[in-house]
N, C-alpha and C positions, 0 to 999 in steps of 0.2 A: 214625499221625503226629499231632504235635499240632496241634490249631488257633492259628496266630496272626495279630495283626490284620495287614489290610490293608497293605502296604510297608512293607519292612525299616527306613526315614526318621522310623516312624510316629509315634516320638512325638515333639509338638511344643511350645510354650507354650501351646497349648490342653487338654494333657495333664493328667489330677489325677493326683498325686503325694502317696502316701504317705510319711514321714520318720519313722523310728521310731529314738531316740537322739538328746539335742542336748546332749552332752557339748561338750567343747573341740572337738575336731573336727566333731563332729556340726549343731552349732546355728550354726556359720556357714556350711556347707556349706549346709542347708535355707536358710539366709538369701539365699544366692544363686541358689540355686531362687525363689523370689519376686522377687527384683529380675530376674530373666528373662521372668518370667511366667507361671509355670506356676502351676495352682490344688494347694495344697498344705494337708495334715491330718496333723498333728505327733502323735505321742505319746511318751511320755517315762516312766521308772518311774515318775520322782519328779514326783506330779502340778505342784508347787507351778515345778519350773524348766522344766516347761513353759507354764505360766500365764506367767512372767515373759519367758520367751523371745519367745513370741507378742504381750504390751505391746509390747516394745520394737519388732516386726516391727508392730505397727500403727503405732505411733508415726513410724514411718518413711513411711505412709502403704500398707501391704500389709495382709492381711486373713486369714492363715491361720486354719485350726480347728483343735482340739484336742480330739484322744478319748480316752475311757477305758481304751481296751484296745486294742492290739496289731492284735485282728480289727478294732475299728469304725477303723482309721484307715486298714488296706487294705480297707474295703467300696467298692466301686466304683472304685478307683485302676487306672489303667493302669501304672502303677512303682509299685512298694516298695521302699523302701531303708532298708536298715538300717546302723545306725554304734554297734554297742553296745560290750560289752567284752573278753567270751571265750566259751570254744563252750557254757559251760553258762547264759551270758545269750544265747546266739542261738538256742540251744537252745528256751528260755523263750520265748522273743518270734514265735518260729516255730512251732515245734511242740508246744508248752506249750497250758496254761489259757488260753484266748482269744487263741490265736496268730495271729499274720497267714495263716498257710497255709491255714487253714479258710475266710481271710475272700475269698483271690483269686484274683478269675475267671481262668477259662480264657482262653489267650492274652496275658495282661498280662506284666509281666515284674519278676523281682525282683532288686534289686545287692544286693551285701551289700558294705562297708564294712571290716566288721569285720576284726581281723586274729586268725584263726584257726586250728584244724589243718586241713592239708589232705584231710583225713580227713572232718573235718568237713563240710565245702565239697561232697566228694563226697556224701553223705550227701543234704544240702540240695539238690544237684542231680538228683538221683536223687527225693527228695522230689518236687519241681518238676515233674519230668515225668511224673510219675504222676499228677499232677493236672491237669495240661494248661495248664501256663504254662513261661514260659523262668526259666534262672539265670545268674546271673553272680555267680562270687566273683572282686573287685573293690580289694582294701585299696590303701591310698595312702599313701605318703610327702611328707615335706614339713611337718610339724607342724604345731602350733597358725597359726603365722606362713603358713603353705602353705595350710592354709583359710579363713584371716581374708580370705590375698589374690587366692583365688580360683587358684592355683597350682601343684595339689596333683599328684604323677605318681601315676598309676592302672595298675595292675598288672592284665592281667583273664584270669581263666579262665571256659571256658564256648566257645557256638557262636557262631563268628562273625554269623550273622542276629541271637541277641540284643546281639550286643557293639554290634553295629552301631543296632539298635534303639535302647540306653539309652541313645547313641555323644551326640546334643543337649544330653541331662540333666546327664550327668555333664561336660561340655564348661562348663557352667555356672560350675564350681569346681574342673576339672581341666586343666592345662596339657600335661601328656601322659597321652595314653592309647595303651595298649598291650595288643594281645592276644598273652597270652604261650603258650595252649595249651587244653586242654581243662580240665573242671571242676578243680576244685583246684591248677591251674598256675598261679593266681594267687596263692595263698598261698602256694606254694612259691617263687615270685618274692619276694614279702616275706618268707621266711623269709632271701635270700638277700641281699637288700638292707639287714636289719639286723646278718646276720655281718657286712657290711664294714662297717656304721656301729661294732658292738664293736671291729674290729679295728683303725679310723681311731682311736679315741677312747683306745686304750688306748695306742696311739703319741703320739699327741699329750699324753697325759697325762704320760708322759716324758720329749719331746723337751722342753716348756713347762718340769719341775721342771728340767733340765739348764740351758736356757739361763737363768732368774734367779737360779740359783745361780752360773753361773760372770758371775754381775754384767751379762749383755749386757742391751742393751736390746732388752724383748719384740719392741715396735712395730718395728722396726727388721727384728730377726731374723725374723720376719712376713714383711715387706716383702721380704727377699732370699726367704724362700723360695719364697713362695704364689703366685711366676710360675713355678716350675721341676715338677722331676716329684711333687713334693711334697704340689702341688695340693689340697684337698678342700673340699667345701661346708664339713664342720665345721671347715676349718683355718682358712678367711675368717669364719665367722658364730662360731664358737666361740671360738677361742685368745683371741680378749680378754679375752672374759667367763670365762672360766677364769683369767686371768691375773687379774683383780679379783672372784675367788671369785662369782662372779654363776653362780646354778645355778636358775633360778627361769622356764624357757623353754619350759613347756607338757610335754613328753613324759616322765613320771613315770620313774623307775627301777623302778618296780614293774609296770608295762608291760611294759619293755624283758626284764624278766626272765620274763615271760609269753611273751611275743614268742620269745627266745632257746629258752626249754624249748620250741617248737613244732619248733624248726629243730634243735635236738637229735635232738629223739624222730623226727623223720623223717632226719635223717640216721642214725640208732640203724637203723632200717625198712629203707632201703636200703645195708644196709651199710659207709656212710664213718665214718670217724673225724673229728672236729673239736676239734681239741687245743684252737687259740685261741679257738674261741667259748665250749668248755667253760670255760676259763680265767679269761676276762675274765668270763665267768656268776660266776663264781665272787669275784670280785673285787667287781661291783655284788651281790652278797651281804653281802662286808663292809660296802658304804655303806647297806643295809637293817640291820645289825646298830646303824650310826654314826645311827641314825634318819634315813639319808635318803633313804628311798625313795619321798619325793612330790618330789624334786628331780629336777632333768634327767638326762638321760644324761650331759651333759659330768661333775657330778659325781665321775666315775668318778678326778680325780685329788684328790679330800680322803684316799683310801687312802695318798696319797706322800709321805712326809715332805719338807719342803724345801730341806735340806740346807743345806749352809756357803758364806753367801755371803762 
């Protein structure tokens, strides 16, 4: 069995915390680790946006470090948390050239962020125990806006003592947390959280070209709906800003298509079909062809022409 510290509670704002990643996501989530309190040692590929990150966190009055590599920012950390981009940069940051896994001790515990294959996740946890620490695959929903506000729902796989462990840390910057199951049941939750976000978005990308075509007014048509079953986070936060081509809200299409191929290829794994996620995959294709794959997801209706008003 492996060694870990002292009460499942353990860690506190007394805690050092490693942050490796300060992407959109990643650098305001570490940011709320420091306004918590916790002692925290940033690393980042790109040395130069981590220098800038950590200005801006002093300037605020916090004090975090910044390492060169991957190992020296989980050396002594009791969490490691990672928020990078896919499994062949989690890959890299863990079990690569000066990876954190070389660098930590036994008993600490590591989240990963990242939103990954489940496959992966498993891999990583299995890594983890052989070395005598805990794992949690973690990814979260809620974008750019979700971690700016500290908001973000956290999906977790892993054993309940570490969920419970990281349960403080991540409480920092996460509004729900949830454990959904064992090692890569977390990712499998976000595999399954972003089918419905394709499936919402691709509806709404037609209901929105229908109704300005047939002349109603958006706001209006909105307003009947978005109390009825119609409901969805993207119907209230999005349909405006579709509705005045505004595509520019943090979560790239190029993600999203990252994201999608994981929940394929594991749906491919256990034999389901997924006609619409394939579908809509295939549609934020087109807006990657239209160059717009550093645009949102809403995006997805610059495909629909907008007919005769």
């Amino acid at each position: 069995m492996r060694e870990i510290l002292p009460n499942p509670a353990r860690m506190t704002e007394q805690s050092k915390i490693a942050f490796i990643g300060l992407g959109v996501m990643g650098g305001p989530m570490a940011g709320h680790l420091l306004k918590a309190g916790y002692q925290l040692t940033a690393y980042n590929r790109t040395r130069s946006r981590a220098d800038a990150w950590a200005e801006i966190q002093r300037g605020k009055g916090y004090d975090p470090a910044v390492a060169d590599t991957p190992a020296g920012a989980a050396d002594g950390a009791d969490i490691v948390i990672t928020c990078v981009g896919n499994d062949e940069d989690i890959h890299a940051v863990t079990l690569g050239s000066d990876g954190a896994f070389d660098a930590i001790k036994k008993g600490a515990l590591f989240i990963d962020h990242t939103t990954v294959s489940a496959g992966m996740a498993r891999t990583l946890a299995q890594n983890a125990s052989e070395r005598g620490f805990g794992a949690v695959d973690a990814p979260v929903s809620g974008g750019q806006a979700g971690a700016e506000n500290g908001k973000l729902a956290i999906m977790c796989g892993g054993e309940a003592i570490d969920i419970e462990s990281g349960r403080a840390a991540m409480q920092a910057y996460g509004a729900r947390i949830v454990h959904v199951g064992s090692a890569g049941a977390g990712q499998t939750a976000k595999m399954a959280n972003q089918m419905c976000i394709a499936g919402v978005l691709g509806g709404l990308s037609e209901a929105i070209r229908l109704t300005v075509a047939a002349g109603l007014d958006a706001d209006k048509v909105l307003e009947a709906i978005s109390g009825g079953a119609a409901q969805s986070w993207q119907m209230e936060n999005r349909w405006p800003t579709m509705v005045a081509g505004e595509f520019d809200f943090g979560f790239a299409i190029d993600w999203m298509r990252k994201d999608l191929g994981y929940a394929l290829e594991e749906a491919d794994r256990l034999g389901l079909s997924s006609p619409v996620t394939a579908l809509v995959d295939s549609f934020y294709a087109e807006i990657q062809e239209m160059s717009g794959g550093r645009q949102d997801t809403s995006a997805l209706i610059r495909r629909l022409p907008e007919g005769k008003n």
